[in-house]
C-alpha positions in Angstrom: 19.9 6.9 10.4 18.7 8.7 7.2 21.1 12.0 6.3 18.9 15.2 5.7 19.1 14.7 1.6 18.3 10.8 2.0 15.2 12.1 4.4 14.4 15.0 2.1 14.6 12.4 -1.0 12.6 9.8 0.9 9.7 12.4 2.4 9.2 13.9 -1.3 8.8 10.3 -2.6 6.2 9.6 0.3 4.0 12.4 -1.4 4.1 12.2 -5.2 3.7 8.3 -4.0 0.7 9.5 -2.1 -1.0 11.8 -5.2 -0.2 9.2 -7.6 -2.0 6.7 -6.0 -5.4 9.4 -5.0 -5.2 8.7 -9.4 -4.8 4.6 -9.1 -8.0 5.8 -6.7 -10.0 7.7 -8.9 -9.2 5.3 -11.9 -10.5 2.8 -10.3 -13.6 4.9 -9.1 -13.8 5.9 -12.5 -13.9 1.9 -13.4 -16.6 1.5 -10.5 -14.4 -0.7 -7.9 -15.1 0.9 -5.3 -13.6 -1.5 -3.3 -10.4 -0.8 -5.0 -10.5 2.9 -4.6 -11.2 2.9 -0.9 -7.8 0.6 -0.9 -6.2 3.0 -2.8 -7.6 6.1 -0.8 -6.0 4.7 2.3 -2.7 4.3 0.5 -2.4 7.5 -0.2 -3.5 8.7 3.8 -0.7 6.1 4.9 1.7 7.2 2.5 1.6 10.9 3.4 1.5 10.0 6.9 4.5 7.9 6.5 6.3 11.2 4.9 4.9 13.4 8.0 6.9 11.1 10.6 10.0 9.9 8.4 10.5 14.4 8.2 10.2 14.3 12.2 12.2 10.9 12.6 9.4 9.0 14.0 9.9 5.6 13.0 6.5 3.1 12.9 7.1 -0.2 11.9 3.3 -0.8 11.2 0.1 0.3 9.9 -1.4 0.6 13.2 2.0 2.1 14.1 1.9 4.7 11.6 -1.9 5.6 12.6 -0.8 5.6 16.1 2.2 7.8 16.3 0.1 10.1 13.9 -2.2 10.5 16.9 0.1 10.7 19.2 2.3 13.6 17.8 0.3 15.3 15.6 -3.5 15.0 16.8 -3.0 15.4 20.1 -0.8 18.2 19.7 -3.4 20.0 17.7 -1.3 19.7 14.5 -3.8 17.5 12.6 -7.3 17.6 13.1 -9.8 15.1 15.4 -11.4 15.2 12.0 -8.8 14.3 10.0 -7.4 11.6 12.1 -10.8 9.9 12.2 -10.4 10.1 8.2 -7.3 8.0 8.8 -9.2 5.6 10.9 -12.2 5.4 8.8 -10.1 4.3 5.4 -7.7 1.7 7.4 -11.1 -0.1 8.5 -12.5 0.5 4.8 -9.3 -1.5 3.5 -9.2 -3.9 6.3 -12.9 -5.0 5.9 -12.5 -4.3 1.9 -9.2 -7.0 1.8 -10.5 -9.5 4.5 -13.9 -9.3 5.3 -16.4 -11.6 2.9 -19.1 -9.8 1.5 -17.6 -6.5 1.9 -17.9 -4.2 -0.9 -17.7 -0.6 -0.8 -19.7 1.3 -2.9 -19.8 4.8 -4.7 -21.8 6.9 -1.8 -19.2 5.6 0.5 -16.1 6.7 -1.3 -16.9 9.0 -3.5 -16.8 11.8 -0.5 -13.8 10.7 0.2 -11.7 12.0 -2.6 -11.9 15.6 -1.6 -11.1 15.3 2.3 -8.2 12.6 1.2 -6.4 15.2 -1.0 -6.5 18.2 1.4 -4.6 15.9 4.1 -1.8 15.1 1.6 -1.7 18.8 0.7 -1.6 19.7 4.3 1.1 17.3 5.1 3.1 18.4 2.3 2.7 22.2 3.5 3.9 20.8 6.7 7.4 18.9 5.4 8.0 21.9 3.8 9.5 20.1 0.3 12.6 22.8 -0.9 12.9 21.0 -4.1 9.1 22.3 -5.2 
């Protein structure tokens, strides 16, 4: 069991993790892999959702886990959007068919539009751990 500091210091590291890889994203947008960026775009959902349940002391020991108790606490509660949990769902299948699919490749229409609807959820689950140390 985390104390509140080591849950405080672990939540904050869940979201600059989760910005810092929306720039692994767009670098490798910038790079044109696409495939790479969608990857990366879903890192950075998963880490932020990760931060929303470790600040509520959900624990999910998986990906499908983590995208399930998001559902489950926050969705259906009206705390995160329909919209925004299909977002989650869409990117996990992007980087599942992306990693193990042959002949998958993403490409820039795809991900592109992601960037901006990727970044509002990490702001809106940082608004909603409410970081002190900002």
């Amino acid at each position: 069991m985390l104390t509140d500091e080591e849950r405080e210091a672990l939540v904050k590291y869940r979201i600059e993790k989760a910005y810092g890889t929306v720039i692994e994203a767009r670098d490798s947008a910038d790079d044109n892999h696409w495939t790479l960026a969608a990857n990366r775009l879903y890192y950075a959902v998963y880490y932020a959702s990760k931060a929303l349940l470790i600040q509520n002391g959900i624990v999910a020991k998986s990906h499908e886990g983590v995208i399930g108790q998001i559902g489950e606490k926050f969705v259906l509660t009206g705390v995160i959007s329909k919209d925004e949990a299909k977002l989650l769902a869409r990117l996990q299948n992007m980087r599942k068919t992306g990693d193990y699919d042959d002949f998958i490749e993403w490409h820039q229409e795809e991900v592109e539009p992601l960037f901006p609807p990727v970044v509002a959820y990490i702001d809106k689950v940082k608004g909603l751990v409410d970081l002190k140390s900002e």
